[in-house]
N, C-alpha and C positions, 0 to 999 in steps of 0.2 A: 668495489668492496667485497671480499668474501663473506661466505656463511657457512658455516655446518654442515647445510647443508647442501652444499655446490659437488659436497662430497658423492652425492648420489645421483647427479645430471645428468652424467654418462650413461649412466645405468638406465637410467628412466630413455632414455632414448632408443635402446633397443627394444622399448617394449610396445604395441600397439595396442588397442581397445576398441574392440567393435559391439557396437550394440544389435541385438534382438526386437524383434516385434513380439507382439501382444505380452509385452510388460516382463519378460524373460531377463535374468543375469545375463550382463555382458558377458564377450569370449575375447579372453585376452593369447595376442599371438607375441609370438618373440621371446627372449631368456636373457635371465642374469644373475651371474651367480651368485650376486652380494643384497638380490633384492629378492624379499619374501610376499607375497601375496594375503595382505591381510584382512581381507572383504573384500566382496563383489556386492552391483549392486545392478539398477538396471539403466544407469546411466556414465558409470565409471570404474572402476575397482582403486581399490586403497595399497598400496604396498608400505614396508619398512627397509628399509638397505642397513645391513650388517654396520657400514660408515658411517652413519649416523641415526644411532637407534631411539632418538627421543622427538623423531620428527615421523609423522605418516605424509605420503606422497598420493592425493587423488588424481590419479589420470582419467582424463574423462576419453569418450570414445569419440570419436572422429566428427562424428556430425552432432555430438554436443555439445562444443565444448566452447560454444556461445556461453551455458550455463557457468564458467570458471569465471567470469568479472562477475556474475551475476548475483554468484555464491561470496566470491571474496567479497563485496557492496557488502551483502548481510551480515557475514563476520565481522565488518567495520561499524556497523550500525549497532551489531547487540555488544562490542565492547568484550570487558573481561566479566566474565560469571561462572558461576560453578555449574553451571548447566552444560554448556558447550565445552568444546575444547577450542585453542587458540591457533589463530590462522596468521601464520609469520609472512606470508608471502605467497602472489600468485603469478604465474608464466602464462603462456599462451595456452597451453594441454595439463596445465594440472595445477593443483594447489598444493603448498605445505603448512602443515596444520602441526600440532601438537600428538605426539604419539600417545594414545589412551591409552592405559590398561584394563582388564575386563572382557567379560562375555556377554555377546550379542543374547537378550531376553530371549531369541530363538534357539541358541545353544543353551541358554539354561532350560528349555521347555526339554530339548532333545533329553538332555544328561539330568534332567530331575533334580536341578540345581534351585533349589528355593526363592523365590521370589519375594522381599518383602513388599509389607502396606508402603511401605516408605518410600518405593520407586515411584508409585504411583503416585503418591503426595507430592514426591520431585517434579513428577513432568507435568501435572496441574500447576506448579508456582513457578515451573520453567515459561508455560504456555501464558502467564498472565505476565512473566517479564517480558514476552517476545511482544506479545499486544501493548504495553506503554512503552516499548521501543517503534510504534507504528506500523509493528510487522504482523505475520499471518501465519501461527505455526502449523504446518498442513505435514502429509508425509511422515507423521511417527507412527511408525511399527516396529514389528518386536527386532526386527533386523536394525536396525534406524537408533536403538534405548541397547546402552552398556548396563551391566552392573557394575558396579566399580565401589568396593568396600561397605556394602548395603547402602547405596546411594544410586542413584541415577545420570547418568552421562549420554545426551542428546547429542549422537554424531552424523547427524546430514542436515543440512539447512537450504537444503539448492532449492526451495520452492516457496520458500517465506516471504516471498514477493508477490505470488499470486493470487488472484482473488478466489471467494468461496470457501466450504467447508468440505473438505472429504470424506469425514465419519469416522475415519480410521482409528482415530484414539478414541472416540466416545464410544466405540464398538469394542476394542478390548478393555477401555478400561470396567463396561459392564461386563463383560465376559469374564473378566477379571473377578468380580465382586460376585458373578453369581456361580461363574463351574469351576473356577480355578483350584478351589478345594477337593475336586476328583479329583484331581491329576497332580497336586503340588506334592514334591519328593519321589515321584514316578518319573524313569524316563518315556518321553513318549517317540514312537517311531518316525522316523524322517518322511518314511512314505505317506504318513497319516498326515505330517504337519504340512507337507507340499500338499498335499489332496487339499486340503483345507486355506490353505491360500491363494493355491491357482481357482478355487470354486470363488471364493473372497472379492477375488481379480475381476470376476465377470458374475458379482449382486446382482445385476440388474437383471439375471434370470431369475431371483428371487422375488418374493412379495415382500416381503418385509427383513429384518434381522431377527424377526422371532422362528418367521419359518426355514434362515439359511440355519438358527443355531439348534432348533429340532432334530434337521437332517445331520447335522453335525454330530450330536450326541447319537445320535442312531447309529451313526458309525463308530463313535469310538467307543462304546457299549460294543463294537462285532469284534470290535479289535485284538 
């Protein structure tokens, strides 16, 4: 039986994905001229192929891609919701998902693109639907949370399987609530926002999240 999106099979074929150590964006080798590169991540990058533009394509990198049943399980478990987007199908190297529209929370920090209350209300009553699905929403960061029509759209689920809590959204969403007003409608600089998430990456030289978001502000007060 065809799909849509078989339209794009060929293409994803020429492409490879190799992963990084210490938590770095994949490096994708290979070309195609009908497929556009739409996220990176640090386990896959996401593409669109011109032939079928309502589907995104994750290719995962070579020694992840264990994670692709792992991921498609979870999409099967959380069902249809306005939180995620829809997973049609998975291969041995890659999932097809539904193609989002929207900006990565990290591009709207860049471009000073406004944030509502409302995103954040989304992914609190997204994270209480993944928990009575049995699941563990771990892994949401600002790369991770769309905006899409002042609403919220959670695009990675590859870890809602595994045990513990990261901090990661209870860390911006206070971040959120208490500096985000410096900076909402300003763009902020990419070097700043990487400084701040590669530091992020490696907390555990910090004592606490009061003394990582101290040094934080110190900085972007120099900026």
């Amino acid at each position: 039986m065809e799909h849509d999106w078989d339209k794009a099979i060929g293409s994803l074929s020429k492409i490879k994905v190799f992963s990084n150590p210490n938590n770095e964006p994949v490096t994708i080798s290979g070309d195609a001229d009908d497929l556009k590169c739409i996220g990176v991540g640090t386990d896959a990058a996401v593409f669109q192929s011109l032939f079928a533009p309502t589907y995104a394509f994750k290719l995962y990198a070579k020694d992840k891609v264990n994670k692709v049943k792992v991921e498609a399980n979870v999409y099967r478990i959380l069902g249809n919701s306005p939180f995620f987007p829809t997973c049609f199908a998975s291969y041995d190297e890659y999932l097809v998902l539904s193609y989002e529209e929207g900006k990565t929370l990290f591009d709207c920090i860049l471009q000073g693109i406004h944030i509502p209350e409302q995103v954040v209300n989304d992914v609190e009553d997204a994270r209480e639907f993944v928990r009575n699905k049995g699941l563990n929403a771990r892994d949401i960061h600002l790369k991770n949370i769309l905006l899409q029509n002042g609403r919220a759209k959670i695009i990675d689920v590859s870890e809602y399987t595994l045990p513990g809590n990261d901090f990661r959204w209870e860390h911006l969403k206070k971040g959120y609530e208490q500096y985000y007003h410096l900076i909402d409608g300003n763009s902020v600089p990419f070097w700043l926002v990487e400084t701040i998430r590669k530091w992020y990456n490696q907390r555990s030289n910090f004592s606490s999240y009061e003394e990582f978001t101290k040094i934080v502000l110190k900085l972007l007060y120099k900026k």
